[in-house]
PyMOL commands that place a pseudoatom at each C-alpha (Angstrom):
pseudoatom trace, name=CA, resn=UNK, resi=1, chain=A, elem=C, hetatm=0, pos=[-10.241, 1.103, 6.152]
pseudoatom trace, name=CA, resn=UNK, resi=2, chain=A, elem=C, hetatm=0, pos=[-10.077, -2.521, 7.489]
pseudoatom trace, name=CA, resn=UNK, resi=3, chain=A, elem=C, hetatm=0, pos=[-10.429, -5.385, 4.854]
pseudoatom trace, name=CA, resn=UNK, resi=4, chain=A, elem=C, hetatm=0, pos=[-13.534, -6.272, 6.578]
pseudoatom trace, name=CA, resn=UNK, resi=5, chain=A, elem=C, hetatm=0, pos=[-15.255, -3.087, 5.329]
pseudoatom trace, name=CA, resn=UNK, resi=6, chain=A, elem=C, hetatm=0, pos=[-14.580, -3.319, 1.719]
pseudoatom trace, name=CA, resn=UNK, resi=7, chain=A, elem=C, hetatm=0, pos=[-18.267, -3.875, 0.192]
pseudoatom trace, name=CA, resn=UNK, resi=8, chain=A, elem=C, hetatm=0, pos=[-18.379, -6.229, -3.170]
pseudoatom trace, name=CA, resn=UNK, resi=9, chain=A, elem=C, hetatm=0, pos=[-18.755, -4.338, -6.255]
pseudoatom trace, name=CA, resn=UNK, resi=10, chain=A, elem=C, hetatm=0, pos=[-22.444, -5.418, -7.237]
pseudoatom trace, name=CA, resn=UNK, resi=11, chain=A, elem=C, hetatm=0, pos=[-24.073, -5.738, -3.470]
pseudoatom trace, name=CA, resn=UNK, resi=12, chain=A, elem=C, hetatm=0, pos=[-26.269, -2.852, -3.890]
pseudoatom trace, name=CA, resn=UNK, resi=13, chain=A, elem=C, hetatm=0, pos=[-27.697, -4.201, -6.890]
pseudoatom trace, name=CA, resn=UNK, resi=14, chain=A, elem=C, hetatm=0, pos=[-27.930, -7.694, -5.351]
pseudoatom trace, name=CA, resn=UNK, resi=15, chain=A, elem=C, hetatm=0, pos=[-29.967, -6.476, -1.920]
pseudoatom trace, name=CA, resn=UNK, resi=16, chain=A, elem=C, hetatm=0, pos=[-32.307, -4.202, -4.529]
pseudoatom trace, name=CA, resn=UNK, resi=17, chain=A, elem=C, hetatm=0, pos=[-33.137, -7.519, -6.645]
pseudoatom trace, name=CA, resn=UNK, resi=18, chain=A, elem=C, hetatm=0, pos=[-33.746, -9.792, -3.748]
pseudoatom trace, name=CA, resn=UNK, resi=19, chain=A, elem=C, hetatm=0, pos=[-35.969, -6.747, -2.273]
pseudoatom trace, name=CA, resn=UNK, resi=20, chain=A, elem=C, hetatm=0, pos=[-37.791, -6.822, -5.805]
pseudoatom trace, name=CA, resn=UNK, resi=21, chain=A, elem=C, hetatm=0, pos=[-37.962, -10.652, -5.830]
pseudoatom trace, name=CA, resn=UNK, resi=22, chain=A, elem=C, hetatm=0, pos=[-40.628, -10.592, -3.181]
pseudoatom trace, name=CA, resn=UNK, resi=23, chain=A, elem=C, hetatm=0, pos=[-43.798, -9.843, -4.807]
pseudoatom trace, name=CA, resn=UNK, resi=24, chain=A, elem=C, hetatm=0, pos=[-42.769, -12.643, -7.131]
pseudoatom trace, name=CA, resn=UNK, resi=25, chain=A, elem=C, hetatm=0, pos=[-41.834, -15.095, -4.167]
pseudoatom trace, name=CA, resn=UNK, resi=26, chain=A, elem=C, hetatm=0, pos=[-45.113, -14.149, -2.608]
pseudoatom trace, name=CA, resn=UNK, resi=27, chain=A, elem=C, hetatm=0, pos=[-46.869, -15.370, -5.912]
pseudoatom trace, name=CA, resn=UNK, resi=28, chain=A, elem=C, hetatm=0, pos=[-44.679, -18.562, -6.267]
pseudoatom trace, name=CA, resn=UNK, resi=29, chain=A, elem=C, hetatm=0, pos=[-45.575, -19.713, -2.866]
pseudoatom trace, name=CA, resn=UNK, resi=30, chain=A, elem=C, hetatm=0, pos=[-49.366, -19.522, -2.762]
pseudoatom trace, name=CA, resn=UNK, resi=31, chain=A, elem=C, hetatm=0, pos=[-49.379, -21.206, -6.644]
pseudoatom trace, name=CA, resn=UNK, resi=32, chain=A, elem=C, hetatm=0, pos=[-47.128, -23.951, -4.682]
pseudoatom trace, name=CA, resn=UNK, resi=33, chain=A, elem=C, hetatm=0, pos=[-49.774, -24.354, -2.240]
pseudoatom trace, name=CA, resn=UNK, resi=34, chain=A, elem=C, hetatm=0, pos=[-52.861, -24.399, -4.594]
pseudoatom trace, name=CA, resn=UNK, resi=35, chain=A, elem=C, hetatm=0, pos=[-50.905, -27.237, -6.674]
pseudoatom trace, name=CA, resn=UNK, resi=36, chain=A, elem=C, hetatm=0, pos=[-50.213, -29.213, -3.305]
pseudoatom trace, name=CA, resn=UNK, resi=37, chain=A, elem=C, hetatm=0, pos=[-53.686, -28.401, -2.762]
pseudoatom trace, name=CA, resn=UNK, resi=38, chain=A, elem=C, hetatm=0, pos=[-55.355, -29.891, -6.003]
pseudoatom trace, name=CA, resn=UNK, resi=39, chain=A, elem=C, hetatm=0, pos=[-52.853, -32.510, -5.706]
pseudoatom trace, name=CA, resn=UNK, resi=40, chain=A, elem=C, hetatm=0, pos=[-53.644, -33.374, -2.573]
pseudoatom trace, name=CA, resn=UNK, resi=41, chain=A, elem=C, hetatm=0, pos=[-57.623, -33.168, -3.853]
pseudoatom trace, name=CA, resn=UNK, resi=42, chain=A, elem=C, hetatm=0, pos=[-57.543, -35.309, -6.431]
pseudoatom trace, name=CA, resn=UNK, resi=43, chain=A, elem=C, hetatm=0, pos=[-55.286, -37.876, -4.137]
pseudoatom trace, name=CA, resn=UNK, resi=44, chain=A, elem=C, hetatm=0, pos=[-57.886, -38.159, -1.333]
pseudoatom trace, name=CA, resn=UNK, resi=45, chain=A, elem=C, hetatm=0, pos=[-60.983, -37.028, -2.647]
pseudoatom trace, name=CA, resn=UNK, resi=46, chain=A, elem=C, hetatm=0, pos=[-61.623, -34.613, 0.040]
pseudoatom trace, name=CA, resn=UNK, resi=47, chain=A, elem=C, hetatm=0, pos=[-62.566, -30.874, -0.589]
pseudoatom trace, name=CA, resn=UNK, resi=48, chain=A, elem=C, hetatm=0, pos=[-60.909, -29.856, 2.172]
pseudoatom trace, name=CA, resn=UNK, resi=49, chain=A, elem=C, hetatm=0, pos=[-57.499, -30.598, 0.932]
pseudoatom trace, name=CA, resn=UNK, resi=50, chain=A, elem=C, hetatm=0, pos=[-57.410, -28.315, -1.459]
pseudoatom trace, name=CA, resn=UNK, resi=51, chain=A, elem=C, hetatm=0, pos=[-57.936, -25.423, 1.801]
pseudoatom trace, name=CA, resn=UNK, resi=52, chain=A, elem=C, hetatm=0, pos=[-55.288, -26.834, 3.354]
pseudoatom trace, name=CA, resn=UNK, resi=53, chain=A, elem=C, hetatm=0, pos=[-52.929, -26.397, 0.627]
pseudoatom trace, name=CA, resn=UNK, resi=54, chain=A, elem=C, hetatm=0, pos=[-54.191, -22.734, -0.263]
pseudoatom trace, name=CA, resn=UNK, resi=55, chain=A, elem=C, hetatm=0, pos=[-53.627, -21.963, 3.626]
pseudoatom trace, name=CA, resn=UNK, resi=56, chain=A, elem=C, hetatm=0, pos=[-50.167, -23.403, 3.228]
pseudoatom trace, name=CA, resn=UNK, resi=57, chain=A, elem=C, hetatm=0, pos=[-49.338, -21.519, 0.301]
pseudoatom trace, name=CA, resn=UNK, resi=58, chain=A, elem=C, hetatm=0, pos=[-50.525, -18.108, 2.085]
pseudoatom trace, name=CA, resn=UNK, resi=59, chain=A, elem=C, hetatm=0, pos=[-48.938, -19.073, 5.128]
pseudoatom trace, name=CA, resn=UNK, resi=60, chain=A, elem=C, hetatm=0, pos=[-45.360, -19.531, 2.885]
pseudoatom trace, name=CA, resn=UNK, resi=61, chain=A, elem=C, hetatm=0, pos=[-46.005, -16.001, 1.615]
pseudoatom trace, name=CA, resn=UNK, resi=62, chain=A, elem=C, hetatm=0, pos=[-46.388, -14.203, 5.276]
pseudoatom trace, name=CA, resn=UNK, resi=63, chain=A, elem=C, hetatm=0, pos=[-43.224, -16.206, 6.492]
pseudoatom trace, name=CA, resn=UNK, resi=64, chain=A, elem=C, hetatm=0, pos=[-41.115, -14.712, 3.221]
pseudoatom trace, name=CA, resn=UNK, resi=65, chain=A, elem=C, hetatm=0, pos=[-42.588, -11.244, 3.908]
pseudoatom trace, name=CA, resn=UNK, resi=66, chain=A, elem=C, hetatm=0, pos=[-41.857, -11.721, 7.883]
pseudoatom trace, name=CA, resn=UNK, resi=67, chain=A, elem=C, hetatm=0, pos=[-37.931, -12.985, 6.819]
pseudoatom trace, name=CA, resn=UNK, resi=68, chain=A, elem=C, hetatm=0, pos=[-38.123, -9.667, 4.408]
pseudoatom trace, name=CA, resn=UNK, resi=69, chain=A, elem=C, hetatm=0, pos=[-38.834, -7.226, 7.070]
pseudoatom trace, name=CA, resn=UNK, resi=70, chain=A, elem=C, hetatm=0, pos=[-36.425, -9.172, 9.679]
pseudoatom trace, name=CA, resn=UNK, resi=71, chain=A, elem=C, hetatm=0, pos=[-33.456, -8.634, 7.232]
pseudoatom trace, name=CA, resn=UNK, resi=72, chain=A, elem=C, hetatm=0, pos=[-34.560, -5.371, 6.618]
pseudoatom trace, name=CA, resn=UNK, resi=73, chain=A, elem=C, hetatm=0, pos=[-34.671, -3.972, 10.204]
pseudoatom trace, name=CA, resn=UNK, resi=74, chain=A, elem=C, hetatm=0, pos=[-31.822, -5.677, 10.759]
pseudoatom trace, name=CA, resn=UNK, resi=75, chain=A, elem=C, hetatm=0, pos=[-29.890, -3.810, 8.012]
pseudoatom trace, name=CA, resn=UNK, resi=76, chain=A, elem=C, hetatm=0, pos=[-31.433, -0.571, 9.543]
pseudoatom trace, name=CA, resn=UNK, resi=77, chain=A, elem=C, hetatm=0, pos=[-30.338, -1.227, 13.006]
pseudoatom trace, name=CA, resn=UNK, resi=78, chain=A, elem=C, hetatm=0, pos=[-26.138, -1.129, 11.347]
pseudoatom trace, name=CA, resn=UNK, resi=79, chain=A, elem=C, hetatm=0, pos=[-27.172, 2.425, 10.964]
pseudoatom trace, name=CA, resn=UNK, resi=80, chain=A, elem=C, hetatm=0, pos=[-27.093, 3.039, 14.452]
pseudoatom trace, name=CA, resn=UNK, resi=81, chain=A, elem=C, hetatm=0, pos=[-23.684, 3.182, 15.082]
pseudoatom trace, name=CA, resn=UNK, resi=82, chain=A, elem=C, hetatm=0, pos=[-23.153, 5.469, 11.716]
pseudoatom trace, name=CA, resn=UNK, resi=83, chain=A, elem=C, hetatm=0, pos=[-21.809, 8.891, 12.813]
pseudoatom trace, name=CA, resn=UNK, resi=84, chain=A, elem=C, hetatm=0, pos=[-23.837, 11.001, 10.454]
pseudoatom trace, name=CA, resn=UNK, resi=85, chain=A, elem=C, hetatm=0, pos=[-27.121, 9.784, 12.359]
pseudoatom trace, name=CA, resn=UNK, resi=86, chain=A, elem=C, hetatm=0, pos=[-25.465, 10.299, 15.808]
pseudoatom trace, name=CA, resn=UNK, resi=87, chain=A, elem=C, hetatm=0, pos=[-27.247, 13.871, 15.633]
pseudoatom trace, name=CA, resn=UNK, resi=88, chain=A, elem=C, hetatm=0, pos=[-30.506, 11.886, 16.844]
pseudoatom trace, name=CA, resn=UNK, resi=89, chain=A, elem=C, hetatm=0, pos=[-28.883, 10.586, 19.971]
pseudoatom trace, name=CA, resn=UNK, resi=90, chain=A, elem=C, hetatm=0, pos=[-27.730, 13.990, 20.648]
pseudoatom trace, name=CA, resn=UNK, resi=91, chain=A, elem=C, hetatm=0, pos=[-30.552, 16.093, 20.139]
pseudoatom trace, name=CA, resn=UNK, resi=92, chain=A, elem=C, hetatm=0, pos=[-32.746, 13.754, 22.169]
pseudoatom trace, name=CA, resn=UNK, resi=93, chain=A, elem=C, hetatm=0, pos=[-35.029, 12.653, 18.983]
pseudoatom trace, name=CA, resn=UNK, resi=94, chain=A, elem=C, hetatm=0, pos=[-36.800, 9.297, 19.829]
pseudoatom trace, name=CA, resn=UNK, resi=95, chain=A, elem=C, hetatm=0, pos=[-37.868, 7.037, 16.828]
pseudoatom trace, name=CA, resn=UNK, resi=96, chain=A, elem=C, hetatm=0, pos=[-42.007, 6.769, 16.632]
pseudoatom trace, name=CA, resn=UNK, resi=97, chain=A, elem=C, hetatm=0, pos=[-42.159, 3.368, 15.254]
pseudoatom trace, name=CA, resn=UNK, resi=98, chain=A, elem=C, hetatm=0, pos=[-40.917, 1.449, 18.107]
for i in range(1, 98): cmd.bond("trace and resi %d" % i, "trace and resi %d" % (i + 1))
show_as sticks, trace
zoom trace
C-alpha cells in the first residue's frame, strides 16, 4: 500500500455530509436570488427585477445540482479500474445508462 492510498479517517463521513448538504444548498441559493430580487425591486422600481433574481436563484440551484452529479460520476468512474468490478468487462455486460 503506497502512501498515496491511505484514505483520511473521517472522508466517508465528509463526502456523505456534503452529499446531504445539497437539498439545503439548493434552498440557500434560490432564497439568495429572491433577496437580490426584492432588492433589486425596491432599488429600481421595476417588477421585473424581482424575476430576474428568482431566475438567478434557480439557475444557482441547477448549477450546484449539475457540480453534484459531475463529482459524483466522477467518483464512479475510479471504480472502473477496481478489480472486483472487472467481472463486467469480462463477461461482456455493457452499462444502460450511457
Amino acid at each position: 500500500m503506497q502512501k498515496n492510498d491511505i484514505k483520511p479517517k473521517h472522508r466517508d463521513k465528509i463526502e456523505a455530509l456534503d452529499n446531504l448538504s445539497l437539498g439545503i444548498s439548493m434552498v440557500v441559493a434560490v432564497a439568495i436570488g429572491v433577496g437580490a430580487g426584492l432588492l433589486l425591486k425596491k432599488w429600481t422600481g421595476y417588477g421585473y427585477t424581482l424575476w430576474i433574481g428568482v431566475f438567478w436563484g434557480v439557475s444557482a440551484a441547477i448549477l450546484n445540482v449539475y457540480k453534484a452529479y459531475k463529482r459524483a460520476k466522477d467518483s464512479y468512474k475510479e471504480l472502473e479500474n477496481d478489480p472486483r468490478y472487472q467481472y463486467r468487462i469480462n463477461k461482456g455486460i455493457k452499462e444502460e445508462d450511457d
